[in-house]
C-alpha positions as CSV (number, residue, x, y, z in Angstrom):
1,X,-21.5,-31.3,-26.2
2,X,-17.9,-30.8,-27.5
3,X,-15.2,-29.4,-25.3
4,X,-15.4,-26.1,-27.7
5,X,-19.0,-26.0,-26.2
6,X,-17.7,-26.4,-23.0
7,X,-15.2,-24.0,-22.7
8,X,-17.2,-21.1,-23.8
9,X,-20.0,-22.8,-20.7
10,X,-16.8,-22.9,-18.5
11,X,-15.6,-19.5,-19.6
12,X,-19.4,-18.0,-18.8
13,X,-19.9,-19.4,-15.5
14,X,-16.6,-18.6,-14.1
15,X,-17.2,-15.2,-15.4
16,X,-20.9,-15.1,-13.4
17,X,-19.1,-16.9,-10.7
18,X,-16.1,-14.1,-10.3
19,X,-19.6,-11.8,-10.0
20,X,-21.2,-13.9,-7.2
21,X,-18.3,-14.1,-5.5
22,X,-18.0,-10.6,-4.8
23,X,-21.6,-10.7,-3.7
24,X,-21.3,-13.8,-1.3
25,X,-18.4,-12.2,0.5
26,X,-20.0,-9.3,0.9
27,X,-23.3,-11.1,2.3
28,X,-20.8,-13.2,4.8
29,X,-18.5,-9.7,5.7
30,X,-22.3,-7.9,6.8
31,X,-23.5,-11.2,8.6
32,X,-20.7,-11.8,10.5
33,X,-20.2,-8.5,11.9
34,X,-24.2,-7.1,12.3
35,X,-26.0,-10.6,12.1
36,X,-27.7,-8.9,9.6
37,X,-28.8,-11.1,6.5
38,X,-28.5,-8.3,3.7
39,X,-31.1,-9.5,1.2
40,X,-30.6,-5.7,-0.4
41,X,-27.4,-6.5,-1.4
42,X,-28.1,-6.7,-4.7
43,X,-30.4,-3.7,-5.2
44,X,-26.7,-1.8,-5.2
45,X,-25.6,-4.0,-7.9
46,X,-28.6,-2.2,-9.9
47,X,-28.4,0.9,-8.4
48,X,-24.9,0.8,-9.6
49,X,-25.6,-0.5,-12.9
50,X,-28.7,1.9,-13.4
51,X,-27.4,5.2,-12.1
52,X,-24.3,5.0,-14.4
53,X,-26.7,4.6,-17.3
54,X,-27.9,7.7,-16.3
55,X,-25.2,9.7,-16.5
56,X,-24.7,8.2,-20.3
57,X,-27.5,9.7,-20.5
58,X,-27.1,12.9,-19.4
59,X,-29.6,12.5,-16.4
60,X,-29.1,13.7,-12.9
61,X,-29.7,9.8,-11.7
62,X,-31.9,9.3,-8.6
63,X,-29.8,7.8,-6.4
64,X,-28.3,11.6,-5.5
65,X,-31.7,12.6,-3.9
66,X,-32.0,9.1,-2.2
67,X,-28.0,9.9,-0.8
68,X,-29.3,13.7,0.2
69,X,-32.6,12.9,1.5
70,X,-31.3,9.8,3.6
71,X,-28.5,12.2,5.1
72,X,-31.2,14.8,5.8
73,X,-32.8,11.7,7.7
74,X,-30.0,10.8,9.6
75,X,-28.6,14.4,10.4
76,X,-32.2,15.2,11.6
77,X,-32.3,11.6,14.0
78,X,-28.7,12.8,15.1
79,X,-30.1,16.5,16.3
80,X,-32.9,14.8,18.0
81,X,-30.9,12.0,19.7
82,X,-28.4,15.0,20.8
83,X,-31.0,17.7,21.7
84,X,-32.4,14.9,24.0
85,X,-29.0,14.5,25.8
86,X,-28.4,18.2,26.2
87,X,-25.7,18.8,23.8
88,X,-24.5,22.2,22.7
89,X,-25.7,23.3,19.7
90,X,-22.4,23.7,18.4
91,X,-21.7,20.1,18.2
92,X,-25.3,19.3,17.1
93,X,-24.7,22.1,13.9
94,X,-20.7,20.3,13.5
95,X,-22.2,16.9,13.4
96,X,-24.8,17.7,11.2
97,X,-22.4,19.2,8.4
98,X,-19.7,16.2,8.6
99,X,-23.6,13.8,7.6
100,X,-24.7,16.2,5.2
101,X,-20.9,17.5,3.6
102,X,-20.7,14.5,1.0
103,X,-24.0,13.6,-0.4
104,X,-24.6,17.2,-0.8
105,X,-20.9,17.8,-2.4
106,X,-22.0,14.3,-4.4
107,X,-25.2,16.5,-6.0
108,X,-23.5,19.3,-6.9
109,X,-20.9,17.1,-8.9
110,X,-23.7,15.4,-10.7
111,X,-25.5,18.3,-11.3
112,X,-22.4,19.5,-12.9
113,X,-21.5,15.9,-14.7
114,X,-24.3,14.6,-15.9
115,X,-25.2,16.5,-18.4
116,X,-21.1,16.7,-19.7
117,X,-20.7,13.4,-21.2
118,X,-17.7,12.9,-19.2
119,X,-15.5,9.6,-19.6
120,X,-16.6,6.5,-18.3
121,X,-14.2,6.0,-16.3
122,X,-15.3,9.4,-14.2
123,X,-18.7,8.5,-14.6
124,X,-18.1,4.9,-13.2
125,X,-15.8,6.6,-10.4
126,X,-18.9,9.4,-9.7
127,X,-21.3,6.7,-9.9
128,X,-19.0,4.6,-6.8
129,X,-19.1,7.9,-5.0
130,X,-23.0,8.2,-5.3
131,X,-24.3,4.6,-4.3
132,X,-21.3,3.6,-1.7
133,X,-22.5,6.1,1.0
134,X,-26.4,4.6,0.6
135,X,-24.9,1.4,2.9
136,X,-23.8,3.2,5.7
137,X,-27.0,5.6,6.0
138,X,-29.4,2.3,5.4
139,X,-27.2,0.9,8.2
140,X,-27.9,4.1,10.6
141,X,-32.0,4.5,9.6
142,X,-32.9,0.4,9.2
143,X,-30.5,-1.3,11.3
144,X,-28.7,1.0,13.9
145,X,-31.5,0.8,16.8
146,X,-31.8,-2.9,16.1
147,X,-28.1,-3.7,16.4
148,X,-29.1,-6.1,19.4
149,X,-32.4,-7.6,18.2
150,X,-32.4,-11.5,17.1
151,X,-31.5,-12.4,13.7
152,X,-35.3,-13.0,12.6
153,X,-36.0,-9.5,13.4
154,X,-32.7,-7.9,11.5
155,X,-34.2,-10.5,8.7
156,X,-37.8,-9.2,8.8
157,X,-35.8,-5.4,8.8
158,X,-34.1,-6.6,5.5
159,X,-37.3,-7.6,3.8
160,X,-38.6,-4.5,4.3
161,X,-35.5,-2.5,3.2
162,X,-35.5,-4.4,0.1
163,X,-38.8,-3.8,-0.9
164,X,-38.2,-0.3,-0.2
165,X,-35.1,0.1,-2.6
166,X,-36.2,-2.0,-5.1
167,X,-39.4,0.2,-5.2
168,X,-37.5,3.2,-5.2
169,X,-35.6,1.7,-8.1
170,X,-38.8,1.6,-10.0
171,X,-39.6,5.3,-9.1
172,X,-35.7,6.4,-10.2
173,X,-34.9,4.5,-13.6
174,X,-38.5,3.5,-14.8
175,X,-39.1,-0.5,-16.5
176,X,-36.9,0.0,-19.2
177,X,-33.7,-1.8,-19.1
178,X,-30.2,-0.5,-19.8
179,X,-27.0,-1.5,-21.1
180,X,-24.0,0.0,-20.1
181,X,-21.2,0.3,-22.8
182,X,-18.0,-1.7,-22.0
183,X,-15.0,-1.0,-20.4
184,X,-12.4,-2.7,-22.8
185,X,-13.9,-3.7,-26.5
186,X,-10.5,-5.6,-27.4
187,X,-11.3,-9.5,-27.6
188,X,-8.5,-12.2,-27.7
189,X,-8.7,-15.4,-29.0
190,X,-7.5,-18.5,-27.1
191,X,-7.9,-21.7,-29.2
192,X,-11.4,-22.0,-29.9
193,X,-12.2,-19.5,-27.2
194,X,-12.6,-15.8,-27.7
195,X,-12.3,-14.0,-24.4
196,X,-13.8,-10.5,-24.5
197,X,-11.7,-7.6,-23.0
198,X,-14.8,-7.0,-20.1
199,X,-14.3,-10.6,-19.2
200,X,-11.0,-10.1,-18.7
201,X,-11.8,-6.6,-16.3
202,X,-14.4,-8.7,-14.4
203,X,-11.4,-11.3,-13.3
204,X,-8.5,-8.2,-12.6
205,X,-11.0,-6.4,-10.7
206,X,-12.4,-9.3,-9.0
207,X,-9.1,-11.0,-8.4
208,X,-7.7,-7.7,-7.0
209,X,-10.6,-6.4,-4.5
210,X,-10.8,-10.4,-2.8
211,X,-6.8,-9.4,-2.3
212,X,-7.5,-5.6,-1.4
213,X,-9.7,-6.9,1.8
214,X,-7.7,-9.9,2.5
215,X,-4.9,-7.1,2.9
216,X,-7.3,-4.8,4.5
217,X,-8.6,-7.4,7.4
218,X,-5.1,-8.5,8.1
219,X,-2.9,-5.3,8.2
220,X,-5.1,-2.2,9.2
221,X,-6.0,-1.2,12.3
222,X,-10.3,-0.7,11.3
223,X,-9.9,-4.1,9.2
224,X,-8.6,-5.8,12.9
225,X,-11.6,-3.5,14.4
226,X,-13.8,-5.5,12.3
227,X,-12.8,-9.0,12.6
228,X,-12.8,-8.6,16.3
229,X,-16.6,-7.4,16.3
230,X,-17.3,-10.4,14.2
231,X,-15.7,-12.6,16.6
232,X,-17.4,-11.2,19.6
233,X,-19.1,-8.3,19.9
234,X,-19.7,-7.4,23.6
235,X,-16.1,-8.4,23.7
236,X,-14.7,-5.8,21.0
237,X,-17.4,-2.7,23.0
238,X,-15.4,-3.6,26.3
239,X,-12.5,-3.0,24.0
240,X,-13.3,0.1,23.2
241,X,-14.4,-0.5,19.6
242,X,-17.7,0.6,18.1
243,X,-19.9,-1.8,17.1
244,X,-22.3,0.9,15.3
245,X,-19.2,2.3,13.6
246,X,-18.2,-1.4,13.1
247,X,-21.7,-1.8,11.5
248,X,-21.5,1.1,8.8
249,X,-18.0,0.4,7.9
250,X,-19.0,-3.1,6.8
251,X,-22.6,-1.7,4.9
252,X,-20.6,0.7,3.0
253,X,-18.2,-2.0,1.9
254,X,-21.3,-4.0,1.1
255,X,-22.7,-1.2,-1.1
256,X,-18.9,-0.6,-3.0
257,X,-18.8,-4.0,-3.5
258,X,-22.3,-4.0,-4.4
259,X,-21.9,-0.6,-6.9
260,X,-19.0,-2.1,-8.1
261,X,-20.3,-5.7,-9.4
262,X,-23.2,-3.5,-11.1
263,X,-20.5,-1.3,-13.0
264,X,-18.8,-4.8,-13.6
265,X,-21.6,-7.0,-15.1
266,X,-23.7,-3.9,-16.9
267,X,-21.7,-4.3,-20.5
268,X,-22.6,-8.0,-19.9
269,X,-26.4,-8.0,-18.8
270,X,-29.1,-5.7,-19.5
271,X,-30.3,-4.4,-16.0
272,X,-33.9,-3.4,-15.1
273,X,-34.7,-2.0,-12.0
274,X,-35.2,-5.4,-10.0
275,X,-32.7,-7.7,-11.5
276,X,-30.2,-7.3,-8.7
277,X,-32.1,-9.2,-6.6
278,X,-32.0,-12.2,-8.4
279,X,-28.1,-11.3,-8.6
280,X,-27.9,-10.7,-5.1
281,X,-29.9,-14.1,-4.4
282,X,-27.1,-16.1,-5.7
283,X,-24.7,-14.2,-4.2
284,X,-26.7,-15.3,-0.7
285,X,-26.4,-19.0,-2.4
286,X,-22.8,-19.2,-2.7
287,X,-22.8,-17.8,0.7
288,X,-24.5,-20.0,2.4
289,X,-21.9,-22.7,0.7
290,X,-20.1,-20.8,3.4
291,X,-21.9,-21.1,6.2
292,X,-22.4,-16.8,6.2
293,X,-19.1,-17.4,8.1
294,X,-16.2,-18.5,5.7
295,X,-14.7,-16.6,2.8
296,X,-12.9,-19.0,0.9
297,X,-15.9,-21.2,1.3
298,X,-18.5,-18.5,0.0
299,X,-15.9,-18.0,-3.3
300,X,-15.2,-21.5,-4.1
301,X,-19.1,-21.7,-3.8
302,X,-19.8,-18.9,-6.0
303,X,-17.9,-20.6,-8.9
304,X,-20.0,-23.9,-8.6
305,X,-23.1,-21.5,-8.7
306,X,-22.0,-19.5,-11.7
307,X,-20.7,-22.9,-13.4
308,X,-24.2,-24.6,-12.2
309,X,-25.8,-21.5,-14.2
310,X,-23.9,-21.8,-17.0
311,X,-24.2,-26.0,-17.8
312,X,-27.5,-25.6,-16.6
313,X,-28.6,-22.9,-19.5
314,X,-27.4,-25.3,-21.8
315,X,-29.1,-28.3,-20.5
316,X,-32.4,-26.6,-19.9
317,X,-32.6,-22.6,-20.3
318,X,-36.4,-22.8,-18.7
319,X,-34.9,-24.2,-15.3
320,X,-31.5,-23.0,-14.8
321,X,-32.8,-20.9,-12.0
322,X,-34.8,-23.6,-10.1
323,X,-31.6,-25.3,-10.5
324,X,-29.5,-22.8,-8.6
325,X,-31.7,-22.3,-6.0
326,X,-32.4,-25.7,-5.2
327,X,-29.1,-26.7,-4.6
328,X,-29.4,-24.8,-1.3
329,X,-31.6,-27.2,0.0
330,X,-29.2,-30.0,0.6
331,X,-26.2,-27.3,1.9
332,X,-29.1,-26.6,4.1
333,X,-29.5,-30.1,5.1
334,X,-25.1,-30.7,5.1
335,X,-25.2,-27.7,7.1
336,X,-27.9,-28.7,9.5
337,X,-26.8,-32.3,9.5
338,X,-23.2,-30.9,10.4
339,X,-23.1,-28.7,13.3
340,X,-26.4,-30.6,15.3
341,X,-29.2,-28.4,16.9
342,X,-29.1,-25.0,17.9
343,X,-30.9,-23.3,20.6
344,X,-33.2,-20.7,19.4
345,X,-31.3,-17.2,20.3
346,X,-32.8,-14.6,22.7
């Protein structure tokens, strides 16, 4: 191996790594506020990925009737729950429109879009619009009544949701794979390198949404909300903070970020309807370089993962993904070996 060689391996796996980053921090953001390990995290990179490639297509993707039958869902649970506590039907009929007002302004959009060729950057913006409200109404059906169960249990949930959406997927966009067209085509040379235009998006967009939330935790009044209910969480609902708003906040930043690394790594990846979990699964690595706890930590470990990938293609092609995953094992063991025993929770 030359260093020409390994620049363009460097090059790659910092590019996968920018990628998993986004994923890990998203992993450690839902964790540390709903103990919830979010093993669907990346079936919203595909959704994302997929249900722009429909609307290159000129097809009303399914994701819209997942948004409006979900919100269907949770308006119907929300009459029930208020009917139950004797609420006037006023406020059940206001509460249903405010759930039901944006996925079904969301269909009629794509009704309207999809079949228009519009520019990609609308369709990529309509496409945001469709899969980010998914997290929050998967929060509210899976998750919601489960806020206090043990971490196993909110584990077992995930499993389940997973299966679900990755089924779903199937049902939506079919086994073919798609490749979304790029964002920038321009390439520029750098030495022996030649760094491609959606390389260079990947980093901007990467580089500015890690700053967007630091900014967004550390100056806003809902990003203080939730750090507070990931610090303690019977200590932010004496507060007066929600811990089921708390929860949907941080799912529907899961599923932009989520939506957002699909539109990011389409032009670079063909996408079928289960590849985000593989995705998503080294996102959960480089998290768990974290602890599920620390930022910086999940990111630095997102760049080893993507950089592990990368050498490790070269190497041996047939194993670089036995040799991503086993590096968790001795984090594991670091990790266990680090902070001692810990009691079994209630």
């Amino acid at each position: 191996m030359d260093f020409t060689i390994a620049g363009i391996l460097m090059l790659d796996g910092v590019t996968n790594g920018a990628i998993y980053a986004l994923l890990g921090l998203a992993i450690v953001l839902v964790f540390a506020i709903t103990r919830v390990i979010f093993i669907p995290q990346g079936e919203f990179v595909a959704y994302g990925a997929l249900t722009l490639a429909m609307l290159q297509i000129g097809v009303v993707p399914g994701t819209v009737w997942l948004l409006l039958v979900l919100a269907l869902l949770a308006a119907l649970l929300d009459a029930l729950k208020a009917l139950r506590r004797r609420i006037t039907a006023s406020r059940v009929g206001i509460g249903a429109i405010k759930t039901l007002a944006w996925p079904a302004l969301v269909m009629l959009l794509s009704l309207w879009a999809a079949p228009r060729q519009l520019p990609l950057i609308a369709q990529s913006l309509l496409t945001l619009a469709i899969v980010t409200p998914l997290g929050p109404l998967v929060y509210r059906l899976a998750y919601e009544k489960l806020a206090d169960a043990s971490v196993l249990v909110l584990l077992i949930v995930s499993v389940g949701v997973h299966f679900a959406l990755t089924g779903l997927g199937l049902v939506f966009f079919g086994a073919e794979g798609f490749r979304n067209p790029s964002f920038w085509d321009a390439r520029f040379a750098a030495g022996a390198l030649s760094v491609s235009g959606q390389t260079l998006i990947i980093f901007i967009v990467s580089v500015a949404l890690m700053l967007s939330l630091f900014l967004f935790f550390e100056h806003t009044l809902r990003g203080k909300a939730l750090r507070a209910t990931a610090v303690n969480r019977l200590g932010a609902r004496l507060m007066g903070i929600s811990t089921s708003g708390a929860g949907r906040l941080s799912f529907g930043l899961a599923a932009f970020i989520g939506a957002l690394s699909g539109l990011l790594i389409g032009p670079t990846t063909t996408m079928f309807y289960d590849t985000g979990f593989l995705i998503g699964l080294k996102g959960f690595v480089a998290a768990i370089f974290g602890g599920l706890a620390s930022y910086p930590a999940a990111a630095v470990g997102a760049l080893f993962v993507g950089l592990l990938e990368s050498f490790g293609s070269f190497w041996a092609s047939a194993f670089k993904e036995v040799i991503v995953f086993t590096v968790i094992i001795p984090v594991l063991l670091w990790r266990s070996f680090q902070h001692g025993q810990v009691d079994e929770e209630e």
